[in-house]
LUMGUDO-722668 format. One record per residue: residue number from 1; x, y, z of N, C-alpha, C in turn. Coordinates in steps of 0.2 Angstrom, whole numbers, always signed. Each point is the difference from the previous one (the first is absolute). Example, Ala and Ser with C-alpha at 12.3 -4.5 7.8 and 13.67 -1.06 7.14 Angstrom:
! LUMGUDO-722668
+-----+-------+-------+-------+-------+-------+-------+-------+-------+-------+
|   n |    nu |    nv |    nw |   cau |   cav |   caw |    cu |    cv |    cw |
+-----+-------+-------+-------+-------+-------+-------+-------+-------+-------+
|   1 |   +66 |   -28 |   +39 |    -4 |    +6 |    +0 |    +4 |    +6 |    +0 |
|   2 |    -2 |    +5 |    -4 |    +4 |    +6 |    +1 |    -4 |    +5 |    +3 |
+-----+-------+-------+-------+-------+-------+-------+-------+-------+-------+
END
This chain:
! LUMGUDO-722668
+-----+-------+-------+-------+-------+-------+-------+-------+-------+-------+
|   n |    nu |    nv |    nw |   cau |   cav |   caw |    cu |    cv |    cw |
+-----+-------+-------+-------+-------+-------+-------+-------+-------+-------+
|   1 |   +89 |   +45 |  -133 |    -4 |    -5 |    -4 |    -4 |    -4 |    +4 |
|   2 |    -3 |    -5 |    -2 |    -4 |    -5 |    +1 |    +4 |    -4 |    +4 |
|   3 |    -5 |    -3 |    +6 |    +3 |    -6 |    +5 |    -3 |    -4 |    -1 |
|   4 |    +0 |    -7 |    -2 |    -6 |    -4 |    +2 |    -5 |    +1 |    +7 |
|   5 |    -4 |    +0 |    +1 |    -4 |    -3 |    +8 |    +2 |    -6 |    +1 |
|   6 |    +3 |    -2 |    +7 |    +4 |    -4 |    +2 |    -4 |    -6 |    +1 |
|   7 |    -6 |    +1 |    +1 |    -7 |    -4 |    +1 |    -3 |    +0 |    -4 |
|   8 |    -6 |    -4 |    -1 |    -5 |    +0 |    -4 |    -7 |    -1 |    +2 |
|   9 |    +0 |    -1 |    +6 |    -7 |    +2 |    +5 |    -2 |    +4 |    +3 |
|  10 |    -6 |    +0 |    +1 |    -2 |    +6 |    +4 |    +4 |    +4 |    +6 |
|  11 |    +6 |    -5 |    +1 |    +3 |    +3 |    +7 |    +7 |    +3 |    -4 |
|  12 |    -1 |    +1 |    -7 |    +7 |    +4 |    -3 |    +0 |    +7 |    +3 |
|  13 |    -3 |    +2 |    +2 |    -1 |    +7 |    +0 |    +3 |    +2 |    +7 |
|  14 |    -1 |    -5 |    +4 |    +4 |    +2 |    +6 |    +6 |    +0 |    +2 |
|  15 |    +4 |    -3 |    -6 |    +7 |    -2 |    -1 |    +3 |    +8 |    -2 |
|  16 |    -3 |    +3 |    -3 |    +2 |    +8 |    -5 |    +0 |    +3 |    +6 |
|  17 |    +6 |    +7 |    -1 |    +0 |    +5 |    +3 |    -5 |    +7 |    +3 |
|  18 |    +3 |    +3 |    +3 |    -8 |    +4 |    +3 |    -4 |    +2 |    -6 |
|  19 |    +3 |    +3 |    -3 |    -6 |    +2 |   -10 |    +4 |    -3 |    -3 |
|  20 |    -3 |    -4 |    -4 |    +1 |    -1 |    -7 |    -5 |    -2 |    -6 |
|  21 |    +2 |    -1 |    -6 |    -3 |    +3 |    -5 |    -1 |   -10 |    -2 |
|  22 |    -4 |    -3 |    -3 |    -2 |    -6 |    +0 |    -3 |    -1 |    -8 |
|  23 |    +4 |    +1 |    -9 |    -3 |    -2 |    -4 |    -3 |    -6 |    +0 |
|  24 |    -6 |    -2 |    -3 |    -3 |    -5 |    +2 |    -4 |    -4 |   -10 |
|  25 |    +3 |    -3 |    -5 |    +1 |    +1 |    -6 |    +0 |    -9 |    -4 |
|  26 |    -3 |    -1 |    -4 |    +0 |    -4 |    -2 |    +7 |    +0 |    -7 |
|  27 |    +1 |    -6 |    -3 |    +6 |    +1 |    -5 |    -3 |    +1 |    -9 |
|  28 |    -6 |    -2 |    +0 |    -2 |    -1 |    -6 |    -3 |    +9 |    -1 |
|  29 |    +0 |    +6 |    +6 |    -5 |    +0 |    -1 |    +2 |    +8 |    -3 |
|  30 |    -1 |    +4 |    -5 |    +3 |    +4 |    -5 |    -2 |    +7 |    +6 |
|  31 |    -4 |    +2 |    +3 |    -2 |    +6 |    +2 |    +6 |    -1 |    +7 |
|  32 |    -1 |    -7 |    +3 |    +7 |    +1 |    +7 |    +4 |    +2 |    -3 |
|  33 |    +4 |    -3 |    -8 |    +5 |    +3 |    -1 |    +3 |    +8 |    -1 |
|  34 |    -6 |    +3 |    -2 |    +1 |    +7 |    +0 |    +2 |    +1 |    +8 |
|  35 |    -6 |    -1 |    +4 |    +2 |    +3 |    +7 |    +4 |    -2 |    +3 |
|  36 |    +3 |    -6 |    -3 |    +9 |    -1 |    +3 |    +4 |    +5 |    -2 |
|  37 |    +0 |    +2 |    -8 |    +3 |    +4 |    -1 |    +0 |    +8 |    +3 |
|  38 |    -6 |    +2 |    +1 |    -1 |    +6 |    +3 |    +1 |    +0 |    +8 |
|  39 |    +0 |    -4 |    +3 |    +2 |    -2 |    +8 |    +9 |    +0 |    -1 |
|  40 |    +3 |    -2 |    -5 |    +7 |    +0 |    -3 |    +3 |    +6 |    -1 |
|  41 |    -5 |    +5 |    -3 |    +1 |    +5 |    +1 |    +2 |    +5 |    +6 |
|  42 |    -6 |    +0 |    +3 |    -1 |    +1 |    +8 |    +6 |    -1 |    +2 |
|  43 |    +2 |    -7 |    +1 |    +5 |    -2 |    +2 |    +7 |    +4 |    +1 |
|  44 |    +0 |    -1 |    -8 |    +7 |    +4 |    +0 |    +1 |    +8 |    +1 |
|  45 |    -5 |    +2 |    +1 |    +0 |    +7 |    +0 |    +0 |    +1 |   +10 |
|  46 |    +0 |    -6 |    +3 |    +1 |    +0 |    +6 |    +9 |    -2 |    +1 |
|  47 |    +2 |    -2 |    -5 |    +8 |    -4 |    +1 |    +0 |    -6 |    +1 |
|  48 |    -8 |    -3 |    -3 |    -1 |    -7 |    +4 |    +0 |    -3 |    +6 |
|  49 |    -2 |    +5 |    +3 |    +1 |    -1 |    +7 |    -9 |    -1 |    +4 |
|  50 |    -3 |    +1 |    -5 |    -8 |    -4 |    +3 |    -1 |    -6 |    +4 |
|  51 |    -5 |    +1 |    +5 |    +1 |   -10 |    +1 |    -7 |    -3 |    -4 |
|  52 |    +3 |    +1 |    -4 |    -3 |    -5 |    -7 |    +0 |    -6 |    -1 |
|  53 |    -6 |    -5 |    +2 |    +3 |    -6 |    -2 |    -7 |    -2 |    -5 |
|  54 |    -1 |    -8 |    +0 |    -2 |    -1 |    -6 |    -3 |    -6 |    +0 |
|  55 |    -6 |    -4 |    -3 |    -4 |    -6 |    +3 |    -2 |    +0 |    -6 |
|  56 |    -1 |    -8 |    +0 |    -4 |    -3 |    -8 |    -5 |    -2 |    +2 |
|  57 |    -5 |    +3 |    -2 |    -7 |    -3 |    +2 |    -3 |    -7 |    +0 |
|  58 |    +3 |    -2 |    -3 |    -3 |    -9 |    -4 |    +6 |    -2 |    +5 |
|  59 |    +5 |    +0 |    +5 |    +3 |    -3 |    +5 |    -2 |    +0 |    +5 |
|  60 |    -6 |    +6 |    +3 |    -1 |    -2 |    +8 |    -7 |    +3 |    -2 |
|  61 |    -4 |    -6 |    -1 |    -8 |    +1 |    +0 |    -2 |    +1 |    +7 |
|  62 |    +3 |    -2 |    +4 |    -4 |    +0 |    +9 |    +1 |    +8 |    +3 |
|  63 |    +6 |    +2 |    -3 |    +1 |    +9 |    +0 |    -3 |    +4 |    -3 |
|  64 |    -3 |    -1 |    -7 |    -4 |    +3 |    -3 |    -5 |    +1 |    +3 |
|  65 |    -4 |    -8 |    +3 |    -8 |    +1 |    +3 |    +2 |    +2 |    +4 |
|  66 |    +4 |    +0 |    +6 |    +2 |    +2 |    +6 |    +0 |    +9 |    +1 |
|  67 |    +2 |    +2 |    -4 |    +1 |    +9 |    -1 |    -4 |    +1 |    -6 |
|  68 |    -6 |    -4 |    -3 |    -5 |    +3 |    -4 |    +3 |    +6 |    -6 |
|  69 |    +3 |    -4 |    -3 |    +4 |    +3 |    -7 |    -3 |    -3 |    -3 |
|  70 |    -6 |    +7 |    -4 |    -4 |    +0 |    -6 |    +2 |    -4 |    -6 |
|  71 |    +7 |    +3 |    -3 |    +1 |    +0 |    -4 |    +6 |    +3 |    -2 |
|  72 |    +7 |    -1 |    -7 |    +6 |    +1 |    +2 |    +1 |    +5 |    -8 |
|  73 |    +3 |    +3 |    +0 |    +5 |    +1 |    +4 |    -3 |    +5 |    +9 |
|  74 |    +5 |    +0 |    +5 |    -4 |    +2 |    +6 |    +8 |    +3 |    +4 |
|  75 |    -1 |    +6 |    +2 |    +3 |    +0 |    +3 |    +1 |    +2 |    +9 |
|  76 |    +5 |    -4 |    +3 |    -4 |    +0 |    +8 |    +1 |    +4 |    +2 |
|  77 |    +1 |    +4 |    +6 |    +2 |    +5 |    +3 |    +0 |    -2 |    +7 |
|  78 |    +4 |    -4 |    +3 |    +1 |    -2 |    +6 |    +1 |    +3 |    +5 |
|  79 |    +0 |    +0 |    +6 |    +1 |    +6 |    +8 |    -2 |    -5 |    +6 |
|  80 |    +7 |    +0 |    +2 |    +1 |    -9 |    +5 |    -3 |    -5 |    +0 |
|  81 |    +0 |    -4 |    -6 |    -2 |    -5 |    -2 |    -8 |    +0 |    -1 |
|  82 |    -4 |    +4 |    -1 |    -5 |    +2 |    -1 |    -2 |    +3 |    -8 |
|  83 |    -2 |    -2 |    +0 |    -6 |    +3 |    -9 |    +0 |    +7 |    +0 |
|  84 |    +2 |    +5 |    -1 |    -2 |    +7 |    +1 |    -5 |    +4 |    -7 |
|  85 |    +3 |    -3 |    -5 |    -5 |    +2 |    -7 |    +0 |    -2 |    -5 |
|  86 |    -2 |    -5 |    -3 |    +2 |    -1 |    -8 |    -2 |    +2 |    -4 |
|  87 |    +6 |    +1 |    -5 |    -1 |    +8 |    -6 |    +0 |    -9 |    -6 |
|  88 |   -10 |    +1 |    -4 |    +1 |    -6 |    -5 |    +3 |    +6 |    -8 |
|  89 |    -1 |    +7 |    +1 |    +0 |    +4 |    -5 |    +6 |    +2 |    +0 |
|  90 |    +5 |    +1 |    -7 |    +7 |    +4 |    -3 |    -4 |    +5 |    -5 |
|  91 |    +0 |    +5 |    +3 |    -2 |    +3 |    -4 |    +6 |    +3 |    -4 |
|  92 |    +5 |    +5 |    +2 |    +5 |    +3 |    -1 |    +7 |    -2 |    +4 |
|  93 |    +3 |    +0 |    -1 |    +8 |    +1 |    +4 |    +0 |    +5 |    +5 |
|  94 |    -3 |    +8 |    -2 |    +1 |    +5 |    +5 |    -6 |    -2 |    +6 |
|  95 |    -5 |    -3 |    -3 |    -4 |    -1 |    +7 |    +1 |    -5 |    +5 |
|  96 |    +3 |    -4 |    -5 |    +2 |    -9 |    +5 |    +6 |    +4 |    +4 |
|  97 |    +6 |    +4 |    -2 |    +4 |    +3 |    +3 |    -4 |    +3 |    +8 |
|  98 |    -6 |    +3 |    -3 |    +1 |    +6 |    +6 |    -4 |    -5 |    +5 |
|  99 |    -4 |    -5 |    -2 |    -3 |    -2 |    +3 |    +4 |    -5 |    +6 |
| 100 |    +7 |    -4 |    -4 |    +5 |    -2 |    +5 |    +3 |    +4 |    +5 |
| 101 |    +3 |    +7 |    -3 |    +3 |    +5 |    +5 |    -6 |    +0 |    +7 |
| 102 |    -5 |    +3 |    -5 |    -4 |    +0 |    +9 |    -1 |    -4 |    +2 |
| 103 |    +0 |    -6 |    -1 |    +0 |    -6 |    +5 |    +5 |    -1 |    +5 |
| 104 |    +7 |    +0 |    -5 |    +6 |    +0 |    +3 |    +2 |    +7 |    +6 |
| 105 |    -3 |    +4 |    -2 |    +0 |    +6 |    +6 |    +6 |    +5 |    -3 |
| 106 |    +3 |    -2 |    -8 |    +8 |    +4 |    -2 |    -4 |    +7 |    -3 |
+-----+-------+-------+-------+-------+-------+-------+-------+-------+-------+
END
């Protein structure tokens, strides 16, 4: 499931594990909550065992412009504390799926 990010600044990302997955989503906002849902899915079809966590966009404005996040829903793809891609697009479950595995190397 979902972790909070333990920071809310631009220097959250160095706090995170060697990869991890970084949703980034506003509360009001109807299209995030699909891609929560479909990242939920992902999830459990991994055992919940993704390092998934999770970021409100309207609480860390200075990490938004700081890692130039267009627009949300967004999701990170982190690799040592570094930006490695953000996916702004949910298209499908199977794609968001395959697109995590190859990230993750499973």
């Amino acid at each position: 499931m979902f972790t909070p990010l333990p920071l809310k600044g631009p220097e959250a990302l160095d706090t995170l594990p060697t990869v991890a997955l970084v949703f980034v989503h506003t509360p009001l906002c109807g299209t995030c909550q699909l891609a929560r849902r479909m990242l939920e899915v992902v999830d459990a079809a991994h055992a919940n065992q993704l390092p998934l966590y999770d970021l409100d966009a309207n609480l860390a404005p200075e990490a938004m412009q700081a890692w130039k996040i267009e627009s949300v829903p967004a999701l990170l793809y982190v690799k040592n504390g570094e930006i490695a891609h953000v996916q702004y697009r949910f298209g499908d479950v199977v794609s968001l799926a395959e697109a995590i595995h190859q990230f993750l190397g499973r």
